[in-house]
C-alpha positions in Angstrom: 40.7 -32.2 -48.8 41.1 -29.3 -46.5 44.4 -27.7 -46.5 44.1 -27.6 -42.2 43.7 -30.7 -40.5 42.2 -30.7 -37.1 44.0 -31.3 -34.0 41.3 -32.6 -32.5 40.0 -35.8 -33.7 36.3 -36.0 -34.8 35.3 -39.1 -31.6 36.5 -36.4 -29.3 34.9 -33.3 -31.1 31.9 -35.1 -31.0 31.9 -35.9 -27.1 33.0 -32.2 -26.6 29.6 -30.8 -28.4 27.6 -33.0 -26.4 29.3 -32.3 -22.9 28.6 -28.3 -24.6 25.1 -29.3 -25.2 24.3 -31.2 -22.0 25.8 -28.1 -20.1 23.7 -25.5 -22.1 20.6 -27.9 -21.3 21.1 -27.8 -17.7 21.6 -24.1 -17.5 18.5 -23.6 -19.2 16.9 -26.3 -17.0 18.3 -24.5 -13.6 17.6 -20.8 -15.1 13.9 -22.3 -15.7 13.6 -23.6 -12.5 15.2 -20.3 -10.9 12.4 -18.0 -12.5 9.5 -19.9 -11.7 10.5 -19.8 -7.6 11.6 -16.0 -7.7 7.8 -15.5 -9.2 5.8 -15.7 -5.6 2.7 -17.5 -5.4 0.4 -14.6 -5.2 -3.5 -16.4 -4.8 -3.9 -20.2 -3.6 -5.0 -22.3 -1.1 -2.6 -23.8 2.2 -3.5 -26.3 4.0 -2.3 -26.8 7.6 -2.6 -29.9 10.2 -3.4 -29.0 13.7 -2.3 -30.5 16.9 -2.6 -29.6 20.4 0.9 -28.1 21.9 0.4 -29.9 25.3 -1.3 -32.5 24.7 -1.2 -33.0 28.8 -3.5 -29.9 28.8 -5.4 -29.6 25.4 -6.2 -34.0 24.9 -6.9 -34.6 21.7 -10.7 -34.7 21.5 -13.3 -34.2 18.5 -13.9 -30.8 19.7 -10.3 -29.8 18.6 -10.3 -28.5 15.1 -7.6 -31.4 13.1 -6.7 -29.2 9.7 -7.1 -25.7 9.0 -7.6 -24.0 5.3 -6.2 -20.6 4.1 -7.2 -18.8 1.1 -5.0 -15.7 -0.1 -5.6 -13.2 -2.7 -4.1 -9.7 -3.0 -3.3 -9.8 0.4 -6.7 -10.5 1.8 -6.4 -14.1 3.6 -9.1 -15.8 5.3 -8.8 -19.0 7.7 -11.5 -22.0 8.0 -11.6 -24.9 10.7 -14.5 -26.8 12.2 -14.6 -29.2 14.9 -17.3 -31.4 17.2 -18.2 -33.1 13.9 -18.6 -30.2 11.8 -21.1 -28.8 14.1 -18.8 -26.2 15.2 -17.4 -23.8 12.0 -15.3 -20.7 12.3 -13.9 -18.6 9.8 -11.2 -16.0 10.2 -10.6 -13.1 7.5 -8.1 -10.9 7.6 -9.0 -7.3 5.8 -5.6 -5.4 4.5 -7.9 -2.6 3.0 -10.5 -1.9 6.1 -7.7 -2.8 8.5 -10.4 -5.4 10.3 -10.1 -8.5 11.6 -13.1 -10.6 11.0 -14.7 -13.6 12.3 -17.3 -16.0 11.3 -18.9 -19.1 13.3 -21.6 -21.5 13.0 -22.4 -23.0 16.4 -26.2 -23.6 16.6 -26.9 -20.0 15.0 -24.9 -17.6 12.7 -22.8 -14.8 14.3 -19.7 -12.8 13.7 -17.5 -10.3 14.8 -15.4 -7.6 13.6 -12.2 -6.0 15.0 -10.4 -2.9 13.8 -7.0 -1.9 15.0 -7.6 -1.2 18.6 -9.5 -4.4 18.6 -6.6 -6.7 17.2 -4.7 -5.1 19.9 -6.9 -6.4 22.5 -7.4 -9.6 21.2 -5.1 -10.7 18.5 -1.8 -9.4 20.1 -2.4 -11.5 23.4 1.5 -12.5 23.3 3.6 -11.3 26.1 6.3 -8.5 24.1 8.8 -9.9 22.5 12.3 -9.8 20.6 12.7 -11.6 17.1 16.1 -13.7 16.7 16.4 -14.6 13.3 18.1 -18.0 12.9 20.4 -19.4 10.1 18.5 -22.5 9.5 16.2 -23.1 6.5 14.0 -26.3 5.5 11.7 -26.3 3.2 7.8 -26.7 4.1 5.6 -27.9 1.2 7.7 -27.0 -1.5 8.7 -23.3 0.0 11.9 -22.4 1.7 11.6 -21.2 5.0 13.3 -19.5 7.5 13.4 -20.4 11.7 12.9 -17.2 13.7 12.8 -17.5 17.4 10.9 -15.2 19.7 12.5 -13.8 22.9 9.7 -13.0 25.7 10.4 -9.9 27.9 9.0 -11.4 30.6 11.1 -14.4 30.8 8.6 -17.1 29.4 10.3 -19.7 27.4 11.4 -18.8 23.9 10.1 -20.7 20.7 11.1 -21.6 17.4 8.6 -20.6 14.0 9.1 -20.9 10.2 7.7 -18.7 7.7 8.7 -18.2 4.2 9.1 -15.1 1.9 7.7 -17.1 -1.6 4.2 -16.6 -1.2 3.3 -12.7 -2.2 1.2 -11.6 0.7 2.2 -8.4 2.5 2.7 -7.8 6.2 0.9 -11.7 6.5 1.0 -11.0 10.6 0.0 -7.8 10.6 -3.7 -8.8 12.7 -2.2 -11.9 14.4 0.7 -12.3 17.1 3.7 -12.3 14.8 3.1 -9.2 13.6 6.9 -8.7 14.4 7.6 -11.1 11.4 7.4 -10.1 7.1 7.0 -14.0 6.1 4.0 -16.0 5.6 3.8 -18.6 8.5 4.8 -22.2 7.7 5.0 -24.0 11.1 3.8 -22.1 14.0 2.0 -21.8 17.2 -1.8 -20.3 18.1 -3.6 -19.9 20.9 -7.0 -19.5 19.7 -10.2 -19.9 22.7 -8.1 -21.3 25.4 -6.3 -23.5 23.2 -2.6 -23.9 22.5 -2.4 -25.3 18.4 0.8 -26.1 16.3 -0.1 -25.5 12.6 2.0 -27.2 10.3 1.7 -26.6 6.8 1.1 -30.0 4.3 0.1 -28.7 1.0 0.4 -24.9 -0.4 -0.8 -24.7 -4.1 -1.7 -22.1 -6.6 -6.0 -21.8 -7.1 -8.6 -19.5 -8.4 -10.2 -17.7 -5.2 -13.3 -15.7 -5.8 -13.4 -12.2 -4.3 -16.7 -13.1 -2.1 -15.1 -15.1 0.0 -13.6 -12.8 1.8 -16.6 -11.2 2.6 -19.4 -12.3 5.6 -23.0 -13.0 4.8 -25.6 -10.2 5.9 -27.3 -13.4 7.8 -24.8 -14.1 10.3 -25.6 -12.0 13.3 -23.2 -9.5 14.3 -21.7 -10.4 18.2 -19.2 -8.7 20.2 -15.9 -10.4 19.7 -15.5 -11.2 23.4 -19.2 -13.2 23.4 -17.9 -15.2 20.8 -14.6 -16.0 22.6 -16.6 -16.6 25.5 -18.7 -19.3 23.9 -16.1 -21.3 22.3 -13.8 -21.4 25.4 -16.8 -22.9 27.3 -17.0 -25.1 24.4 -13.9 -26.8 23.9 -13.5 -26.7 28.7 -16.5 -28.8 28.5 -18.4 -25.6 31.0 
């Protein structure tokens, strides 16, 4: 027999290890957890719903696009909707490396459109000027954390609410689109895109293979000035 006895007896050494090993479980289980959201989801796929803002205004009809995909790889990201049926498809790609802003559709014939810099300006930036309040709330949006930011007009217009999060790896997301004043991929936002006014919400972000050709445009899809295109669809969806 050992010449030092215990204090402790061997029922409570025995729940002590296994509180010990329980706690050493959990960290590992929380530092596991911890590593997988600090490593960004750098490619994948994000699927939004779409509604009209004012639905007053814009009535819900089967002209109105009802979901909208996004694809994102290295910082390229490219947009898809359709609407009246499928017979109306557009396709919005957004190029970090030429600095353009591209556009694809499918209405009766092929065409797109390409904007550089000055052209994004023109087009893309259509928001009056604005002030970015960052809020303290957060919620989290398909798995991701997110952030509210709400944007102050200059001009007096009523101020809104967005949500964008910093877990997906795409740099300067806004860049070509209104929010360029905002470093977060958006999560629950607003777009006014060919006299509409949409609220995208995302539902499901998850991570995918995306080939490098689809970001690029087909040599068959006529090339258009960017304002005929605009044009067309906001006859289309006026019913003129």
């Amino acid at each position: 027999m050992s010449k030092y006895r215990s204090a402790v007896p061997f029922s409570q050494r025995k729940i002590f290890t296994l509180l010990f090993l329980a706690c050493l479980s959990a960290a590992f289980s929380l530092s596991f957890r911890t590593s997988i959201v600090m490593k960004k989801l750098a490619e994948g796929t994000i699927e939004f719903s779409v509604i009209p803002v004012d639905t007053a205004k814009n009535k819900p009809s089967f002209t109105i696009p009802d979901k909208m995909v996004m694809k994102f790889k290295n910082n390229y990201f490219s947009c898809e909707e359709e609407c009246g049926l499928g017979m109306a498809k557009m396709k919005f790609i957004t190029d970090p490396v030429k600095k353009e802003f591209r556009t694809a559709i499918i209405f009766f014939e092929k065409k797109q459109s390409v904007l550089d810099t000055a052209g994004i300006r023109q087009f893309n930036y259509y928001l009056p000027d604005y002030d970015v309040e960052y809020g303290k709330k957060t919620k989290e949006i398909s798995g991701y954390k997110c952030r509210n930011a709400i944007l102050k007009f200059k001009n007096g217009d009523p101020s809104y609410e967005v949500w964008f999060t910093k877990e997906i790896a795409i740099e300067h997301p806004n860049w070509a689109n209104p929010y360029y004043k905002i470093d977060g991929v958006l999560l629950d936002y607003r777009l006014r895109k060919f006299g509409l006014d949409l609220h995208y919400t995302a539902n499901t972000v998850s991570e995918a293979h995306i080939d490098d050709s689809y970001f690029t445009i087909p040599a068959d899809y006529k090339v258009t000035p960017h304002a005929d295109i605009v044009k067309m669809f906001e006859g289309f969806y006026s019913g003129e």
